[in-house]
NUGUNU-217192 format. One record per residue (C-alpha): residue number from 0; residue in one letter; x, y, z. Coordinates in Angstrom, 2 decimals. Layout:
nr/rest/c1/c2/c3
NUM/A/X/Y/Z
...
! end
This chain:
nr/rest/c1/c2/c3
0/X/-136.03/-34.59/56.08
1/X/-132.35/-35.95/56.17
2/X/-129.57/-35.05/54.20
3/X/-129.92/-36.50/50.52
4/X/-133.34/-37.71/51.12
5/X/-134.86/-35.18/48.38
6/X/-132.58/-36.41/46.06
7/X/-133.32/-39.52/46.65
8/X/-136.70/-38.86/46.74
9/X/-136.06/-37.26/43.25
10/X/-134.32/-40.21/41.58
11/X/-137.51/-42.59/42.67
12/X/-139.82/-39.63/40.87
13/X/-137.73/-40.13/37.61
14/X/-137.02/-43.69/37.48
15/X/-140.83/-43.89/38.15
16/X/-143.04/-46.01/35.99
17/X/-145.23/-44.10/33.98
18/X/-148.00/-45.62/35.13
19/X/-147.45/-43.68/38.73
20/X/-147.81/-40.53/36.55
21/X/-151.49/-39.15/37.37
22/X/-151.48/-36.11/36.38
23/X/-150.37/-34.21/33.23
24/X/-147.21/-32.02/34.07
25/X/-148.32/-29.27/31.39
26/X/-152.34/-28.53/32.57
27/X/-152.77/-30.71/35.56
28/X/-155.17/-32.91/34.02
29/X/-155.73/-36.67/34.77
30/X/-154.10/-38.94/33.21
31/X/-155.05/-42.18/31.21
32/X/-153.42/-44.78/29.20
33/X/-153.81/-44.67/25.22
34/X/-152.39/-47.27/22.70
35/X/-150.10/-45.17/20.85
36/X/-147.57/-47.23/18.27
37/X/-148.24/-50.40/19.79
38/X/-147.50/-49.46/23.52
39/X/-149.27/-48.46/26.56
40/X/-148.41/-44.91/27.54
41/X/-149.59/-42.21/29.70
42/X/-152.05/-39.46/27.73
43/X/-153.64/-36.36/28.66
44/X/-156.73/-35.81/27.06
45/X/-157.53/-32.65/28.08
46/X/-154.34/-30.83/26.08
47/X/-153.27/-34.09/24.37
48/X/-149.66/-34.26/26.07
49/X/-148.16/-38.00/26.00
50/X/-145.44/-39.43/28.23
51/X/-142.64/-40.76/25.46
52/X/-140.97/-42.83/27.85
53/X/-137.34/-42.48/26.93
54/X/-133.76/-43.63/28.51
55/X/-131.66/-41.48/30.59
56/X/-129.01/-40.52/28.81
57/X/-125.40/-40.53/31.10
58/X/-121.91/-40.92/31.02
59/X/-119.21/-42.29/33.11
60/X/-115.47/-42.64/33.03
61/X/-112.52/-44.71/33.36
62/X/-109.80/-42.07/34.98
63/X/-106.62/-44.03/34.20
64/X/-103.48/-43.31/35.95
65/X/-100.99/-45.66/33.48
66/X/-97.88/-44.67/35.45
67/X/-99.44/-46.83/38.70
68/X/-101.77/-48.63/36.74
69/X/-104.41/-47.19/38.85
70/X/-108.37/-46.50/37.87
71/X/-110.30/-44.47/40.48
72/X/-113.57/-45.59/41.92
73/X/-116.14/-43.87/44.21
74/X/-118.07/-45.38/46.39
75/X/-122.30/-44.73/46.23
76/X/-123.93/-42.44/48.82
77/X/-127.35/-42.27/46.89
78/X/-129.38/-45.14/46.03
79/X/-129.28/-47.65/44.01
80/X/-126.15/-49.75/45.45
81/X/-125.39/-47.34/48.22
82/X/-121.70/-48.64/49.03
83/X/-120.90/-49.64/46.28
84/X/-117.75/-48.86/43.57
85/X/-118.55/-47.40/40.33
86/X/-117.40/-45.52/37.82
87/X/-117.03/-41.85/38.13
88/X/-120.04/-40.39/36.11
89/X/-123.97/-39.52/35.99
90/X/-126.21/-37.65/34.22
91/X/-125.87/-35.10/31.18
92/X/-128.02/-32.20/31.87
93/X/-129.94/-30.32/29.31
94/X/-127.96/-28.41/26.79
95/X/-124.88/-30.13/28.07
96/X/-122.39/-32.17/25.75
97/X/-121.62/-36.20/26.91
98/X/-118.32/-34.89/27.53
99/X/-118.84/-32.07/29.56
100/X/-121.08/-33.85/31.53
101/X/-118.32/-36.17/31.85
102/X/-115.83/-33.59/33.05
103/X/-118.24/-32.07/35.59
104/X/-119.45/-35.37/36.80
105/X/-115.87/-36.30/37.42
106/X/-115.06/-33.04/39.10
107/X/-118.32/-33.23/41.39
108/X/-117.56/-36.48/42.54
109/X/-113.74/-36.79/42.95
110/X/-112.59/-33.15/42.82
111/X/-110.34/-33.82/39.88
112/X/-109.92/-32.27/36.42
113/X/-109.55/-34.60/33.66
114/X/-108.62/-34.84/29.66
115/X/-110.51/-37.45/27.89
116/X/-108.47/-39.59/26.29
117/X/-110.90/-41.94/23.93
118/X/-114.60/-42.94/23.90
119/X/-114.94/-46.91/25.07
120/X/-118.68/-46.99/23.61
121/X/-121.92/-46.86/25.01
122/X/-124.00/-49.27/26.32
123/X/-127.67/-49.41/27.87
124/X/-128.14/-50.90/31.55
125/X/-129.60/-54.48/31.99
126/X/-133.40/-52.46/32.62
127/X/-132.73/-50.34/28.98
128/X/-133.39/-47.03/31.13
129/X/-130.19/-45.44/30.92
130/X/-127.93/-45.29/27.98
131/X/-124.38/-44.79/28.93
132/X/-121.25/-43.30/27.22
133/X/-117.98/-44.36/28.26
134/X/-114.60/-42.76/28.29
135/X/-111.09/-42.98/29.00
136/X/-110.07/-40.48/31.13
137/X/-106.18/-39.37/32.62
138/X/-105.82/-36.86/35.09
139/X/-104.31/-33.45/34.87
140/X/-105.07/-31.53/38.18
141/X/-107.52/-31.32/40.99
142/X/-107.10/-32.43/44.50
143/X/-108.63/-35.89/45.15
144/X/-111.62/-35.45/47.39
145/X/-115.12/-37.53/46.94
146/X/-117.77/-35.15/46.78
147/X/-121.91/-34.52/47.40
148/X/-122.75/-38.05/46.04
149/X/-119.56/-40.20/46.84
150/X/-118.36/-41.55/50.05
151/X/-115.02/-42.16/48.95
152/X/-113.24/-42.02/45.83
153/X/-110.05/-44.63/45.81
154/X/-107.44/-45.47/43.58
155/X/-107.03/-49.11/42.68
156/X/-104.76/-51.40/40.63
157/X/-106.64/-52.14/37.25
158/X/-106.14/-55.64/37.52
159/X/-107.07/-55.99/41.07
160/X/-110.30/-54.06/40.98
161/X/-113.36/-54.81/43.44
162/X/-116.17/-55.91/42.00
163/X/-118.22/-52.88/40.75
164/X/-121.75/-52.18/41.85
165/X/-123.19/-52.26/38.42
166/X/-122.71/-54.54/35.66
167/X/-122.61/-52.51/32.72
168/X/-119.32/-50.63/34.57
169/X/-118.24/-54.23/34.89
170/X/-118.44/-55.31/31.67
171/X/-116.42/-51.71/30.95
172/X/-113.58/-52.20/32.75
173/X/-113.32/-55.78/32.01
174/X/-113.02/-54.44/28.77
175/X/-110.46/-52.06/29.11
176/X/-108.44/-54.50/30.84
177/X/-108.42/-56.53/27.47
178/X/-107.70/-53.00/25.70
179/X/-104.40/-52.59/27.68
180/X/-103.37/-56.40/27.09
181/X/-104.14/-56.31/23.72
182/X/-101.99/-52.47/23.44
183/X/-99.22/-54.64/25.55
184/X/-99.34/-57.21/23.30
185/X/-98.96/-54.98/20.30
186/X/-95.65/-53.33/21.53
187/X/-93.95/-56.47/22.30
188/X/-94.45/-57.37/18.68
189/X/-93.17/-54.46/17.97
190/X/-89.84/-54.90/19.82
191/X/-87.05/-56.62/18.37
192/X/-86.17/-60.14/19.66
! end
């Protein structure tokens, strides 16, 4: 098996439809589908377990460098969009706060240590099966290095951005590009003329 390809293999497993569940994860039973609140889900009717089919929950980060005007990107190694820029981020593991997943996810992938500066929102993907927090990050040590599941992680101009691989961390940086032009805007006013 090549490098990453159990991952990978892993991330198809969860992202799975329910209906590719067969068998019941607590006794091993088969599975079958049972109306349950007005949707289709996967039942065990041998110890009664049920699949609630739930978004991931994740985070990801905008690591802002304001003295160079700078955001970092990494690109994908792992599927989906393998190649492609994103955010800094990924999953928050059990018993884990959305900000400390936040911090280790940025450390794992870029090798840097970060304070989190403000929360941007969250916002669900265009398939509703991942919910994901973001931040505003600045960076306060580390050495820049991508890591396991980046190829590269890059500094770019905030205004010159590529276009990123997924549109919700589109829509998020678009955003905080109106953020910083409306902040602009509010210390001119503020300067005498």
């Amino acid at each position: 098996m090549a490098e990453g390809e159990d991952l990978n293999l892993f991330v198809q497993w969860r992202h799975a439809a329910p209906s590719r569940w067969k068998f019941c994860p607590l006794c091993q039973a088969p599975l079958t589908n049972h109306e349950w609140d007005g949707k289709s889900r996967r039942f065990c009717s041998q110890c009664g377990f049920v699949y609630w089919e739930r978004p991931l929950p994740a985070t990801a980060g905008i690591i802002y460098d304001a003295a160079q005007q700078n955001i970092l990107l990494v690109t994908r190694r792992y599927p989906p969009s393998v190649g492609g820029y994103t955010l800094p981020g990924g999953g928050i593991e059990f018993g884990e706060s959305v900000q400390g997943a936040l911090l280790r996810e940025v450390f794992e992938e870029t090798g840097l240590q970060v304070i989190i500066d403000d929360q941007l929102g969250t916002w669900s993907t265009p398939s509703n099966e991942t919910l994901i927090t973001f931040f505003v990050t600045h960076p306060v040590g580390g050495e820049l290095k991508a890591g396991t599941d980046a190829m590269e992680a890059t500094w770019v101009n905030v205004h010159q951005a590529p276009r990123l691989a997924f549109s919700v961390h589109q829509k998020v940086v678009e955003l905080f590009r109106a953020k910083l032009a409306l902040d602009q805007l509010g210390k001119d006013w503020k300067q005498p003329h």
